[in-house]
C-alpha positions, 0 to 999 in steps of 0.5 A: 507463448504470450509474454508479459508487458512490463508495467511501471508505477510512477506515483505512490504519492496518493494515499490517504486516511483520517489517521496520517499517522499510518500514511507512511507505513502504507506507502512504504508496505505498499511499495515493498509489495510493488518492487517484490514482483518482477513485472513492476519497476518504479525505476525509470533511471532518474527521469524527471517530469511527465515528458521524460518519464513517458519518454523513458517508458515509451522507449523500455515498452512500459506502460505507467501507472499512478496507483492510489490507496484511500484507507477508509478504516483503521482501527486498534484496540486493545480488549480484555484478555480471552476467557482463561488466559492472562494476555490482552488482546490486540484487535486491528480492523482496516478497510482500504481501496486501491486505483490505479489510472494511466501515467499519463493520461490519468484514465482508469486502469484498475480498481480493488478494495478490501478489508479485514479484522484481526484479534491477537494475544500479546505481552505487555512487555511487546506492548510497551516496545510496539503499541502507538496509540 
């Protein structure tokens, strides 16, 4: 039976977008989706520098990862609502890739990239509580 090597992440420092605004909710998702799966760890129990934290992986059988996230689109828009309703609509467009190289080493390791659209009903009332603009 084969058994999965642990991995570690040990940046997330490397995502960016034209909108800043939505840097740091990005990173924050993208870390909570990291620490949800068990294969993953960004605790490398305080280890500080290149050579301590390759040194702390080497003796846990880690192998380390620097992951990046360019968000190439980020879009919201508020349209007019549907035909027969009375709520406006919320459309939301992202398109992102993802890379992850070698820590160290910084050699290519995996890539992905993405997009998707969303359109959505919602009050004004929610709107005044959530909308940034």
């Amino acid at each position: 039976m084969a058994t999965r090597q642990s991995q570690s992440i040990t940046s997330l420092s490397n995502i960016t977008s034209e909108d800043k605004t939505i840097i740091t909710l990005a990173k924050d998702l993208l870390a909570k989706e990291i620490s949800s799966r068990s294969e993953f760890t960004q605790d490398l129990g305080g280890a500080e520098g290149e050579a301590a934290a390759t040194a702390e992986m080497k003796k846990r059988g880690l192998k380390g990862f620097q992951v990046n996230l360019r968000i190439a689109t980020f879009k919201q828009e508020i349209k007019p609502p549907a035909p027969g309703r009375r709520d406006q609509q919320m459309a939301i467009q992202v398109k992102l890739s993802i890379y992850g190289t070698t820590y160290p080493g910084g050699k290519l390791n995996f890539t992905g990239d993405g997009e998707a659209s969303l359109v959505g009903e919602f009050s004004e009332r929610r709107r005044k509580a959530t909308w940034r603009p």
